[in-house]
C-alpha positions as CSV (number, residue, x, y, z in Angstrom):
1,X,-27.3,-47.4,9.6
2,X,-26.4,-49.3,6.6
3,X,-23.6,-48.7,4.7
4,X,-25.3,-48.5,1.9
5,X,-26.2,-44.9,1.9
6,X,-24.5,-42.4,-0.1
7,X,-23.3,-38.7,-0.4
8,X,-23.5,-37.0,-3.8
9,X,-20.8,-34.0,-3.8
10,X,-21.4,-31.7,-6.5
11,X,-19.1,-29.2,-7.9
12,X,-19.4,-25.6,-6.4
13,X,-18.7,-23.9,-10.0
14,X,-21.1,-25.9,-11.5
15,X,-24.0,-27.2,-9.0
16,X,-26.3,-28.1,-11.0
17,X,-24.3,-31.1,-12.6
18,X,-23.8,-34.0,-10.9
19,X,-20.9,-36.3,-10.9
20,X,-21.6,-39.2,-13.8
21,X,-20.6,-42.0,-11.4
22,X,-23.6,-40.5,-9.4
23,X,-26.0,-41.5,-11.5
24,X,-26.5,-45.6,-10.5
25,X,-26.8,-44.1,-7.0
26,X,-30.1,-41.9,-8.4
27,X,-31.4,-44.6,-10.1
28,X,-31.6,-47.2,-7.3
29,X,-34.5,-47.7,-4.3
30,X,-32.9,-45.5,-1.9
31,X,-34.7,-42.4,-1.1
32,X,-32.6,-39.1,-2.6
33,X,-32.5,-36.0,-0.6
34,X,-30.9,-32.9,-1.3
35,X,-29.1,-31.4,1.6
36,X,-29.1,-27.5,3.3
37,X,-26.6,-26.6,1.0
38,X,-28.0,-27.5,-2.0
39,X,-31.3,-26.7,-4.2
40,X,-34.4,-29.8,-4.0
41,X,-35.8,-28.3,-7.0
42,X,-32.8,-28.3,-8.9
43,X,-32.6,-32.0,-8.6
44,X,-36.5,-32.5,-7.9
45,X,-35.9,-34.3,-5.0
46,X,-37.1,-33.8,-1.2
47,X,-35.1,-31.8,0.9
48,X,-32.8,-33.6,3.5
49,X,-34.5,-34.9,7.2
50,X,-32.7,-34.1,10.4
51,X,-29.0,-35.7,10.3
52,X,-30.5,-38.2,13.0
53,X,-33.2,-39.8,10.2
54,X,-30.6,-39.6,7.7
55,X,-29.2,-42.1,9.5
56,X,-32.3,-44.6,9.8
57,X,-31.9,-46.2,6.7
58,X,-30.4,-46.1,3.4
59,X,-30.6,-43.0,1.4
60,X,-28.6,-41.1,-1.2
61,X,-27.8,-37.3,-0.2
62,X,-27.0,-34.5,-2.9
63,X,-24.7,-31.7,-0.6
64,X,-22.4,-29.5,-1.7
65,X,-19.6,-29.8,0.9
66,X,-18.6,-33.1,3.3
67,X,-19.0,-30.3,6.3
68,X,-22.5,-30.3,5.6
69,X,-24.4,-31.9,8.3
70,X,-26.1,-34.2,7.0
71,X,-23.3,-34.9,4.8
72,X,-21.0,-35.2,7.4
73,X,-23.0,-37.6,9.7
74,X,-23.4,-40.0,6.6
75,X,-19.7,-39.9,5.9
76,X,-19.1,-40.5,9.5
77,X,-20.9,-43.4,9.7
78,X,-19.1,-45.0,6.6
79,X,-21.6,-43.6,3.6
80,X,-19.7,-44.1,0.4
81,X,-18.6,-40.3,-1.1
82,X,-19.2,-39.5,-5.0
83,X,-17.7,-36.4,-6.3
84,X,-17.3,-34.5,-8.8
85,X,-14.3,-33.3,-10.6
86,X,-12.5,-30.7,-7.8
87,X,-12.7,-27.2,-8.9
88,X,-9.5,-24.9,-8.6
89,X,-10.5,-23.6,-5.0
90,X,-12.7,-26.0,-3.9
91,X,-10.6,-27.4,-1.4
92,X,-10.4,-23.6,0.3
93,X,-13.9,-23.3,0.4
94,X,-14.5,-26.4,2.0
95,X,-11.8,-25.6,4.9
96,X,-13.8,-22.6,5.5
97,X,-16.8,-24.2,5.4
98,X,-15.5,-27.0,8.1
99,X,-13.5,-23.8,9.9
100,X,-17.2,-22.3,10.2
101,X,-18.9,-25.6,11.9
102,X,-16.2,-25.9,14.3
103,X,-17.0,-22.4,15.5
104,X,-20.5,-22.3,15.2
105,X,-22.9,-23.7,18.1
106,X,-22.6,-27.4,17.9
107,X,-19.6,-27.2,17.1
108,X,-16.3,-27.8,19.0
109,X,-15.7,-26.6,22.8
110,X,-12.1,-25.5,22.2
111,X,-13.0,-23.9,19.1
112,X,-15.9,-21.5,20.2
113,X,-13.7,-20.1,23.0
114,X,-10.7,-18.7,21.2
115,X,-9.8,-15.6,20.7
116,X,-7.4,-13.6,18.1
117,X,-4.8,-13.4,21.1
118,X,-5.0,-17.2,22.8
119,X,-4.2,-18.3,19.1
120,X,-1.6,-15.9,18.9
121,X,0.9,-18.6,19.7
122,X,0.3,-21.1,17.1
123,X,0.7,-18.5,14.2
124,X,4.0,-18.4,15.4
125,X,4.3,-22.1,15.7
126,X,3.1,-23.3,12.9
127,X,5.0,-20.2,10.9
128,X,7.8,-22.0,12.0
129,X,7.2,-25.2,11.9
130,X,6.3,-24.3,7.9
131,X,9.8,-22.6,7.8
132,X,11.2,-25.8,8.9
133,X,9.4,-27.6,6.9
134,X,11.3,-25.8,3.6
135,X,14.5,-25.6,4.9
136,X,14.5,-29.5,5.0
137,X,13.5,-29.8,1.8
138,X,10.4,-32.6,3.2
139,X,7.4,-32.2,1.0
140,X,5.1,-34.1,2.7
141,X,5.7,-31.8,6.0
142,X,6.0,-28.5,3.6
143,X,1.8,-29.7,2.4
144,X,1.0,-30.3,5.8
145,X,2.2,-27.1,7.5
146,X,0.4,-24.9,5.0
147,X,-2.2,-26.5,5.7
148,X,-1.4,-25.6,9.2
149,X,-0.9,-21.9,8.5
150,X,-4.1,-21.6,6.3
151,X,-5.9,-23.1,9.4
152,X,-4.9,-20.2,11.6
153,X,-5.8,-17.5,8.6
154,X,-9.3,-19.5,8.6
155,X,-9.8,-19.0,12.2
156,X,-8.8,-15.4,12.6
157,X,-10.7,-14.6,9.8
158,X,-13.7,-16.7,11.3
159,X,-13.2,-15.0,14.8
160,X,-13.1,-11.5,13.2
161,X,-16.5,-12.2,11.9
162,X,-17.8,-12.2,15.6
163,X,-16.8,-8.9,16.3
164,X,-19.5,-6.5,17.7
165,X,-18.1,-3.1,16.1
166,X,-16.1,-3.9,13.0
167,X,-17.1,-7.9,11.8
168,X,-15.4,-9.0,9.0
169,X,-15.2,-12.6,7.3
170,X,-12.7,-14.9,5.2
171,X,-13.9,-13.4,1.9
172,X,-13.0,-9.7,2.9
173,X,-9.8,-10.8,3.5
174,X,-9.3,-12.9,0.3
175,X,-11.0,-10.0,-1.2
176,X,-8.8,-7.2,-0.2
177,X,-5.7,-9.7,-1.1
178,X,-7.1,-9.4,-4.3
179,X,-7.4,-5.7,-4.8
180,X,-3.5,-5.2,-3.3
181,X,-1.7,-7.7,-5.7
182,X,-4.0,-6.2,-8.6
183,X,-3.5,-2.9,-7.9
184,X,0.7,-3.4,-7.1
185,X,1.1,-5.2,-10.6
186,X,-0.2,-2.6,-12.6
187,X,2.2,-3.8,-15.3
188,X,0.6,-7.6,-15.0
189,X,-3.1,-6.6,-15.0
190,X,-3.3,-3.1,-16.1
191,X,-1.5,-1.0,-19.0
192,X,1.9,0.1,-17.4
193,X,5.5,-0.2,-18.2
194,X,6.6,-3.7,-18.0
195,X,8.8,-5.1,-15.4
196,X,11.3,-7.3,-16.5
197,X,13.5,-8.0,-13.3
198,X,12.7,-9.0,-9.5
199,X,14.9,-6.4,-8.3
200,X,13.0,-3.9,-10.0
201,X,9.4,-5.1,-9.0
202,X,10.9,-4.8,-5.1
203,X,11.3,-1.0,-5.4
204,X,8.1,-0.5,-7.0
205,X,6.3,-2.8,-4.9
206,X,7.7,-0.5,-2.3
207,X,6.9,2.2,-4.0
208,X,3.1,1.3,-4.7
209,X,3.0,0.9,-0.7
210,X,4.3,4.0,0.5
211,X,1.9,6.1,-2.4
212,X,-1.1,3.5,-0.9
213,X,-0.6,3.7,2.3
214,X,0.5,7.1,2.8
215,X,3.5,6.8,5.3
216,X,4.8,9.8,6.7
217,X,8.1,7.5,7.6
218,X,10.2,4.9,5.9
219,X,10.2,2.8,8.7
220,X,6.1,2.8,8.8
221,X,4.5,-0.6,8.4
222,X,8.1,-2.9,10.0
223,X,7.3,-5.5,12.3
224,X,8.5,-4.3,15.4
225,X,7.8,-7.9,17.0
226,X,9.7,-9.9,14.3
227,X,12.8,-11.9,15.3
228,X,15.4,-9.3,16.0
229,X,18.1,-9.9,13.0
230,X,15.2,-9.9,10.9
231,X,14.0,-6.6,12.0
232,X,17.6,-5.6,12.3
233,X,17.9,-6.5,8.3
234,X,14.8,-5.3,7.3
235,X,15.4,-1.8,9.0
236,X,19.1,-1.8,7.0
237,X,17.2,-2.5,3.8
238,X,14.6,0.7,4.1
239,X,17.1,2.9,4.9
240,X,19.5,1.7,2.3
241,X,17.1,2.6,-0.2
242,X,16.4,5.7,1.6
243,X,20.3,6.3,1.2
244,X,20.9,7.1,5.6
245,X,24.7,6.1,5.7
246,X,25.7,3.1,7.3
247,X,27.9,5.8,9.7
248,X,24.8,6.8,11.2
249,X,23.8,3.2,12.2
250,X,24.2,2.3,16.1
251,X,27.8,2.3,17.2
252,X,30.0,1.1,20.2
253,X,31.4,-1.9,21.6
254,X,28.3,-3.1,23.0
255,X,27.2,-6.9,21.5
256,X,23.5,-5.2,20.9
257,X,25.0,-2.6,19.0
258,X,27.1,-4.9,17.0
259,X,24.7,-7.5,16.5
260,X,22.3,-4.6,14.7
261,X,25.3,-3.6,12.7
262,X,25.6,-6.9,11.2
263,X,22.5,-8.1,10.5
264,X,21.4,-4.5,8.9
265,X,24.7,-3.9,6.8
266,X,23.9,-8.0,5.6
267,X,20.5,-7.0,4.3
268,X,21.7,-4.1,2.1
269,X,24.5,-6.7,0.6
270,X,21.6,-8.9,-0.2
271,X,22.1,-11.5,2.4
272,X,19.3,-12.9,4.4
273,X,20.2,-12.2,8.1
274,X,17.7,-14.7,9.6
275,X,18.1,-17.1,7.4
276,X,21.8,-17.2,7.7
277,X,22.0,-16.9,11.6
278,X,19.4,-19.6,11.3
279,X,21.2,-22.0,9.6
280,X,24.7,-21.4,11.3
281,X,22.7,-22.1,14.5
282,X,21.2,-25.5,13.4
283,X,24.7,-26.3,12.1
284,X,26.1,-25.3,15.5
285,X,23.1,-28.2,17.0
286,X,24.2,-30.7,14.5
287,X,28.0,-30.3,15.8
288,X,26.2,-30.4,19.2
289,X,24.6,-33.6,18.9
290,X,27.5,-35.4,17.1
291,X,29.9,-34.7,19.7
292,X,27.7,-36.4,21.9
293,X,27.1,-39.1,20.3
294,X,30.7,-39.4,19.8
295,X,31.2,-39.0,23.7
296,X,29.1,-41.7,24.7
297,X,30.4,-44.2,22.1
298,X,33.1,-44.1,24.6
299,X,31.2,-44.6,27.8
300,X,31.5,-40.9,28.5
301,X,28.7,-38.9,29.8
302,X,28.7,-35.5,27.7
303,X,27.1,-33.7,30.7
304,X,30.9,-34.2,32.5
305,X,32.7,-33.1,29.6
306,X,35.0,-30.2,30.3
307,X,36.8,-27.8,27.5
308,X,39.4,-30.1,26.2
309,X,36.9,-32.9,26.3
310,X,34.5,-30.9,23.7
311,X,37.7,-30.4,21.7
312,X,38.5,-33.3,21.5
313,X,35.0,-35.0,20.4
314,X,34.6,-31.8,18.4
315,X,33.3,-33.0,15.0
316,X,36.4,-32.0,12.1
């Protein structure tokens, strides 16, 4: 193929206005197609060929999104891409879009064969590696690994879409997100009493969830498989506003017990259990890793170190 061809990306809130640096394209000898995904009459050109005579010869394609594919086997090949000016959520609709022709027949092996629970594992991953991401501060890394998490909401969502019995699809989801943060700021979008702190949106947030969702228990709707001081804190916090006495709480001298003690009674004083354990840990590693670097600046192997040696190499 030439590189001559070209791919005309118009804008999905407006689609029937193309991009003005388009229009040289439109005017030249190339033959102009319009792809699957967008209207021939619109532009009163012919609809697109197969991808494979796309690719025969120079031609300009009108498509709404790059996963298109005809689109996609142009821009593969090194077609120049025209655009339009992005519209605020374009960009999500296109990772659907590409989310869909990855699990669609054609698409990719791995892709088609996953299931809600094999892809279990990188929600957690990439959650973490996101959570990393912020406590460093790197904002390069903190764009990449939403990306990463929006991936795996993308391909549950696209996976639930499959199901025999109760299918469902990306805009459900985005659609009961909608409804839930409508209908739990009444004061933003409706006509109740404004809310002037964040303290006092918490409780009604919680409030608007218990009426919604009609739990006969405070402790309805925690994460039982969250990282235990967060499930330990976030247990303290619903009872605290429940008013059980810390007294009642699990007692003795076992470390368990202990360990829930603390990271519960830290949530009610407004401390962040996880995040705290969290960061005296990777404090801990840094101390780690210095002391072994200051080892071995003296020819000493830190696997032979004994407790005086660590003492000693102990950073102060």
């Amino acid at each position: 193929m030439s590189p001559q061809s070209t791919v005309v990306l118009i804008a999905r809130g407006a689609p029937s206005v193309l991009p003005a640096a388009a229009v040289p394209e439109l005017r030249g000898p190339r033959p102009v197609y319009a792809a699957s995904d967008a209207d021939p009459a619109e532009f009163g050109v012919e609809p697109a060929p197969d991808p494979e005579k796309l690719l025969a010869e120079p031609v300009v394609l009108i498509a709404a999104s790059p996963a298109e594919p005809g689109a996609a086997a142009l821009l593969s090949a090194g077609a120049r891409r025209v655009e339009s000016p992005r519209w605020p959520g374009s960009g999500l609709l296109e990772a659907a879009e590409v989310m869909d022709r990855l699990r669609s027949p054609g698409g990719c092996p791995w892709d088609a064969v996953q299931t809600h629970e094999s892809l279990r594992q990188y929600l957690v991953e990439e959650t973490y590696e996101l959570l990393d991401a912020i406590e460093q501060n790197d904002r390069a890394a903190l764009r990449e690994e939403l990306g990463d998490v929006l991936l795996q909401v993308l391909f549950h969502a696209r996976v639930a879409s499959e199901h025999a019995q109760d299918p469902f699809d990306i805009d459900e989801v985005a659609g009961e997100l909608v409804a839930k943060l409508v209908g739990r700021h009444p004061h933003v979008f409706a006509d109740a009493a404004r809310v002037h702190t964040a303290e006092h949106q918490e409780v009604k947030w919680e409030e608007l969830k218990q009426a919604e969702k009609r739990r006969e228990s405070i402790v309805d709707g925690v994460a039982l498989g969250q990282p235990a001081a967060a499930l330990a804190g976030k247990l303290g916090q619903r009872t605290g506003r429940a008013g059980i006495p810390f007294d009642l709480f699990p007692g003795g001298s076992e470390p368990a017990a202990q360990l829930f003690r603390v990271a519960a009674g830290a949530k009610r004083a407004g401390i962040d259990p996880e995040g705290e354990l969290r960061a005296v840990a990777k404090r801990f590693a840094g101390q780690v890793r210095a002391a072994e670097r200051a080892a071995r600046a003296d020819g000493l192997d830190p696997a032979t170190l004994e407790a005086e040696g660590w003492r000693r190499y102990w950073p102060r």
